[in-house]
Backbone as CSV, one residue per row, in Angstrom:
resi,resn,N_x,N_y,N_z,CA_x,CA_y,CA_z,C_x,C_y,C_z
1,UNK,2.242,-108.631,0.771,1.234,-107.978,-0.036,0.467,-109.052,-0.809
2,UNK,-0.453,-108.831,-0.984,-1.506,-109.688,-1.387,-1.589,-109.347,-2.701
3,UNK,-2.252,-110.677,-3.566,-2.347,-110.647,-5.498,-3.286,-109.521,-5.428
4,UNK,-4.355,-109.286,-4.844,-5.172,-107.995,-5.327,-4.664,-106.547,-4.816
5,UNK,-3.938,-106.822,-3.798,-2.985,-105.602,-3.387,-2.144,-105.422,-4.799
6,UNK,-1.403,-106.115,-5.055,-0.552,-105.762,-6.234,-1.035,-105.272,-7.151
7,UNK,-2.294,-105.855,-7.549,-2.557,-105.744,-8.770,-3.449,-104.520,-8.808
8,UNK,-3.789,-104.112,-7.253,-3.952,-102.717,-7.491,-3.290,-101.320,-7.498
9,UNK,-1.989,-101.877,-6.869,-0.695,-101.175,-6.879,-0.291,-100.465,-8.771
10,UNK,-0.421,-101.936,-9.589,-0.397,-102.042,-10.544,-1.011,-100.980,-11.508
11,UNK,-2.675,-101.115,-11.054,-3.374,-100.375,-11.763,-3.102,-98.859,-11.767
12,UNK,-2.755,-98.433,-10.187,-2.662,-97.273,-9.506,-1.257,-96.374,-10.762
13,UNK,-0.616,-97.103,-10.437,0.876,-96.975,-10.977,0.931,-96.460,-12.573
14,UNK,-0.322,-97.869,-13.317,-0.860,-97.323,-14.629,-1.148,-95.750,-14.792
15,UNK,-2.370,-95.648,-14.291,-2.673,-94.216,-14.037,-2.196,-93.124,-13.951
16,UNK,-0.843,-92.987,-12.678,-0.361,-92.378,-12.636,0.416,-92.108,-14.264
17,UNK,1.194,-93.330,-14.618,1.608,-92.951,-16.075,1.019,-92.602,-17.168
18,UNK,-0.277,-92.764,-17.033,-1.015,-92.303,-18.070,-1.312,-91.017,-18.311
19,UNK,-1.140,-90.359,-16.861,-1.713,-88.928,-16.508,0.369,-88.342,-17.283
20,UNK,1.300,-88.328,-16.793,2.245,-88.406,-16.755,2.192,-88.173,-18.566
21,UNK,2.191,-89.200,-19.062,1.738,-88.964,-20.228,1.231,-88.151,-21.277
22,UNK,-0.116,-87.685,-20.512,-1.241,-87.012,-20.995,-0.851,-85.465,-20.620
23,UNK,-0.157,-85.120,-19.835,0.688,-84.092,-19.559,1.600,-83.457,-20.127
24,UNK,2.481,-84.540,-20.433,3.778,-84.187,-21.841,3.411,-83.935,-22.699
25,UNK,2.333,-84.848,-23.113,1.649,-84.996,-24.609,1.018,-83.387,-24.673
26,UNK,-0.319,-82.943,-23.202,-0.214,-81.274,-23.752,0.557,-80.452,-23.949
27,UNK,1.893,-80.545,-23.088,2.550,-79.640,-23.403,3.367,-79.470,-24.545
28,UNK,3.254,-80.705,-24.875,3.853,-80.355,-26.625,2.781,-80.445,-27.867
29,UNK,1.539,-80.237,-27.505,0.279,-79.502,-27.954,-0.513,-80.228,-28.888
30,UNK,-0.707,-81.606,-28.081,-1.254,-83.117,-28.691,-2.311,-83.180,-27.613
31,UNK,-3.147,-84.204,-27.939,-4.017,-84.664,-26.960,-4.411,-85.615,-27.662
32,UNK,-4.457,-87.099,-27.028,-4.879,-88.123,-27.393,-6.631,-88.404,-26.893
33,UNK,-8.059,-88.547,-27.925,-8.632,-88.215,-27.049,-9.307,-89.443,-25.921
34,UNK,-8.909,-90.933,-26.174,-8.926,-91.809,-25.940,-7.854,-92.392,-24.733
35,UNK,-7.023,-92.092,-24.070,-5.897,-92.489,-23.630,-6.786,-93.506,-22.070
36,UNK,-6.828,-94.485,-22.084,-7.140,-95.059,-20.746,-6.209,-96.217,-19.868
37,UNK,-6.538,-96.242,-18.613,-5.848,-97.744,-17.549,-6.982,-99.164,-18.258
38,UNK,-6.202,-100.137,-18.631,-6.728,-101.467,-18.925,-6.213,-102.305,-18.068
39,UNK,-6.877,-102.635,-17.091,-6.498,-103.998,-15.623,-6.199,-105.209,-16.743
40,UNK,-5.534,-106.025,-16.610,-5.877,-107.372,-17.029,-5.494,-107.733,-16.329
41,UNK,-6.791,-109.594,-15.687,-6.060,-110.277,-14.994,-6.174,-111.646,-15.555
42,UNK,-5.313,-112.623,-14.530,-5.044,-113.787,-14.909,-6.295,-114.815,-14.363
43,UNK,-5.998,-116.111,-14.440,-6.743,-117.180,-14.070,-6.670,-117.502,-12.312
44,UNK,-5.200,-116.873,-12.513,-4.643,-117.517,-11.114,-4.907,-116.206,-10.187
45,UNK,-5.505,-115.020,-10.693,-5.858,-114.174,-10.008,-4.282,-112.898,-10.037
46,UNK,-3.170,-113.079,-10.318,-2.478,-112.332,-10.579,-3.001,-110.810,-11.856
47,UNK,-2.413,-110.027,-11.954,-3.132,-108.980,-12.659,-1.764,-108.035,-13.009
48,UNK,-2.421,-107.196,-13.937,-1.115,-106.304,-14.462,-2.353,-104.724,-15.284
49,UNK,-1.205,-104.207,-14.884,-2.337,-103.057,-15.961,-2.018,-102.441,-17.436
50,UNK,-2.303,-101.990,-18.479,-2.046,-101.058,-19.048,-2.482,-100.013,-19.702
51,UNK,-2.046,-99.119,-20.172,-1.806,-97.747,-20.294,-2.122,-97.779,-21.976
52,UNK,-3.493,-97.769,-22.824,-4.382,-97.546,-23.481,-3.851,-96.378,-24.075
53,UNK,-3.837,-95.953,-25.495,-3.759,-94.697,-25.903,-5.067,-94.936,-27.004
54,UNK,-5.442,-95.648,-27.019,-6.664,-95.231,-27.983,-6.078,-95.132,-29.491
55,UNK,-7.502,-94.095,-30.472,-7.211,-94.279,-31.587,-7.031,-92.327,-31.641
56,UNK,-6.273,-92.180,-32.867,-6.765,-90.745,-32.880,-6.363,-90.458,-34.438
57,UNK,-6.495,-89.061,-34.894,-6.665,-89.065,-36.180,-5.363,-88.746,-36.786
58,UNK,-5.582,-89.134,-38.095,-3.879,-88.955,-38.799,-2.974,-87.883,-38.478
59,UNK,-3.714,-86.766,-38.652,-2.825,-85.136,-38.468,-2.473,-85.415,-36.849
60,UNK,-2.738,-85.795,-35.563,-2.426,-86.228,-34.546,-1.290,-87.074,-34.271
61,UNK,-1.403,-88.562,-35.182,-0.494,-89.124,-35.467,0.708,-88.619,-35.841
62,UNK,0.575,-87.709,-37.094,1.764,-87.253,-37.265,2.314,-85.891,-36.375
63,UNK,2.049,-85.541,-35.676,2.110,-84.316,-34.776,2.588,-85.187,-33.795
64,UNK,2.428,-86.309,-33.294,3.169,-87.275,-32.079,4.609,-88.083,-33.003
65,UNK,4.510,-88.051,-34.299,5.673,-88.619,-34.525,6.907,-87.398,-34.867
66,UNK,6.510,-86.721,-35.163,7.276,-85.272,-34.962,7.839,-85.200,-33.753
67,UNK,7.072,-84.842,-32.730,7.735,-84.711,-31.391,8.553,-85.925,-31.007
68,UNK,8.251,-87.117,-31.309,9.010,-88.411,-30.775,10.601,-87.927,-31.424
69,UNK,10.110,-88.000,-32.633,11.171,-87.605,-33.805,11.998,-86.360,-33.247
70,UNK,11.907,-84.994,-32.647,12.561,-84.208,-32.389,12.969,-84.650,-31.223
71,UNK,12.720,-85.215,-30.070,13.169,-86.041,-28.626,14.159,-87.114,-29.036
72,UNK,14.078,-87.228,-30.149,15.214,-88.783,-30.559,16.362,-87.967,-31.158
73,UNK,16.269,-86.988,-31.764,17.357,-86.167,-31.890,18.042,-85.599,-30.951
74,UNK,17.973,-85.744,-30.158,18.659,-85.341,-28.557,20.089,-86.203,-28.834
């Protein structure tokens, strides 16, 4: 597999988790409204992606630390 094969494997993979994400997050009745895939690559042409949540507003914030917070009580 080739560095731009990977690194689109990479990106692909991002995505998928982001969606993955953005899924859980509705169903526990959040929405981030910013959430995006960020490619970065290297010099040497290697690359990696990530998974962006953006900014969102306080009452949001705390409505995602709640749920983290009730999932950690498990």
């Amino acid at each position: 597999m080739t560095t731009e094969q990977q690194t689109v494997k990479k990106i692909r993979e991002a995505g998928e988790a982001r969606e993955a994400l953005g899924s859980a997050l509705r169903r526990a009745g959040i929405q981030l409204p910013a959430m995006d895939v960020r490619p970065l690559l290297h010099a040497d042409g290697a690359g990696y992606a990530l998974v962006s949540l953006g900014e969102c507003s306080v009452p949001v914030a705390r409505e995602l630390a709640a749920v983290i917070e009730k999932g950690a009580e498990r």
